[in-house]
C-alpha positions in Angstrom: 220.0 274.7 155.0 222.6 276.9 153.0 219.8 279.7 153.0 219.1 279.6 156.8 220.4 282.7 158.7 223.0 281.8 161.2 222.3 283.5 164.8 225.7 284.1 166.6 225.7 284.3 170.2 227.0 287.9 170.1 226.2 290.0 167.4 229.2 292.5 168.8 231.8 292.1 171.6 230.5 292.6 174.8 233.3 294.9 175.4 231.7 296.9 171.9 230.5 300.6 172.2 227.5 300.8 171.3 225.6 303.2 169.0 223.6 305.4 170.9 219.3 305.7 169.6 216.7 308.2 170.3 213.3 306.5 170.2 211.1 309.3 171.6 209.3 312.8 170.7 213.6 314.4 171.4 214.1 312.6 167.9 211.4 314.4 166.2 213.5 317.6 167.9 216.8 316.1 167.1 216.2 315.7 163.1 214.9 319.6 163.0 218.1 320.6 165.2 221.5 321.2 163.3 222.5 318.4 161.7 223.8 318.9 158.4 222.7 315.2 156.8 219.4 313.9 157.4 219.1 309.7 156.2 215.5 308.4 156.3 215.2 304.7 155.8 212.2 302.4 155.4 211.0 299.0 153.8 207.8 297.7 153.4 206.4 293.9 151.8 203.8 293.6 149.5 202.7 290.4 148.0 205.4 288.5 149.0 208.0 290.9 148.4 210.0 293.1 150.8 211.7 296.0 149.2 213.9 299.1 151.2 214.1 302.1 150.2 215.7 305.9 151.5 216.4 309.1 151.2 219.3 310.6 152.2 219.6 314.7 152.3 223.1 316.5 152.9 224.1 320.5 153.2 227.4 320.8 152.1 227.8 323.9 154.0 225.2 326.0 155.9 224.9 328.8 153.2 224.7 326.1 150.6 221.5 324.2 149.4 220.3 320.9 150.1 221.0 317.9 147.6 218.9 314.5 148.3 219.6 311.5 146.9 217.1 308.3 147.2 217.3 305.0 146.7 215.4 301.5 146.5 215.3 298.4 145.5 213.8 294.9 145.9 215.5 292.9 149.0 213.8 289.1 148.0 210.9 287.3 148.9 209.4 287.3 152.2 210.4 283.3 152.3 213.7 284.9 152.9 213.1 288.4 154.2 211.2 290.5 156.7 210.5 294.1 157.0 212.4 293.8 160.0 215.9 292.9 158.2 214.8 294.8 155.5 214.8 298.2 157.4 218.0 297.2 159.1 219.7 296.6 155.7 218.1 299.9 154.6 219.8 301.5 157.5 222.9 300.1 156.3 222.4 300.8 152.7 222.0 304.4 154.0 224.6 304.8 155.7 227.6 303.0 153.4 226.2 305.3 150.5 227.3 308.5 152.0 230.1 310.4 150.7 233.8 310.5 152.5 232.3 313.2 155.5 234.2 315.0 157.8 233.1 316.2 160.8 229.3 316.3 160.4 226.4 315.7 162.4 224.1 312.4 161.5 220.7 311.6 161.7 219.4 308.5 160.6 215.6 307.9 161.1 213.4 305.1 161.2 210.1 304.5 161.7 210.9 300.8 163.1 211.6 301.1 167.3 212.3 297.5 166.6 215.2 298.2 164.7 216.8 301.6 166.2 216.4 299.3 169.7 218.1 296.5 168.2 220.9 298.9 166.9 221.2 300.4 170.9 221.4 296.8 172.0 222.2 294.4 169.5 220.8 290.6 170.9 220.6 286.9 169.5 218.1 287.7 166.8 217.6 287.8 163.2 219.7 290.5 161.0 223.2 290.3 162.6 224.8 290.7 159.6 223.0 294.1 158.6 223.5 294.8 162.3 227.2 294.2 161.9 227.6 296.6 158.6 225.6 299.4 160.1 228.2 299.1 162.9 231.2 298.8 160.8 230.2 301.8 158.8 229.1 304.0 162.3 232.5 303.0 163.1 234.4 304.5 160.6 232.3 308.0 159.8 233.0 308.4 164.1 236.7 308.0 163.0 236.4 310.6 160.8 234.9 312.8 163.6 231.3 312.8 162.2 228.3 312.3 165.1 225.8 310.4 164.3 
């Protein structure tokens, strides 16, 4: 029972803000537009296995050149993981691996509208905890004054 996920009620306070998401063709627009850090994230399974992975891209300045960094690694076995959880904590990964920013603009894609709905609306489901980290991190980037 020790490796059984624990579903809270309320994954956030009702009285939370929540993150806003873009789950139409105006993303496609949005990651083109003028943000200065672009964070894709993904996971996929394959026999048995569910792994995440990303990519996250970042102009230090707009005359300056673009420097990516990537990332992956194996999450666990799909007797303990999904794809679903897995691209929620590959969202988080993404995000919580970003430098100390200041006042940037943020785009995180996804190609799961399961998971960029569940961060809008955060529900009893499985992957609170990644849901709670990507918040926590969203949190503090906003405090800095980044959009994202």
């Amino acid at each position: 029972m020790d490796s059984l996920e624990t579903i809270n009620p309320f994954t956030l306070a009702p009285w939370e803000k929540r993150t806003q998401t873009i789950t139409d063709e105006a993303a496609t627009e949005l990651a083109h537009g003028g943000a200065s850090i672009h964070i894709a994230a993904s996971s996929s399974a394959q026999n048995g296995v569910v792994g995440i992975g990303g990519a996250i891209e970042i102009q230090a300045s707009p005359k300056s050149d673009l420097t990516a960094e990537t990332f992956s690694f194996t999450l666990g076995t799909r007797t303990y993981q999904n794809p679903y959880s897995g691209e929620l904590s590959a969202m988080a990964t993404a995000l919580s691996q970003l430098p100390r920013l200041r006042y940037r603009n943020i785009v995180l894609l996804t190609r799961s509208k399961s998971a960029a709905l569940t961060i809008r609306q955060p529900r009893q489901q499985s992957g609170q905890e990644q849901v709670r980290r990507i918040y926590e991190v969203v949190r503090a980037l906003q405090r800095e004054g980044n959009t994202i």
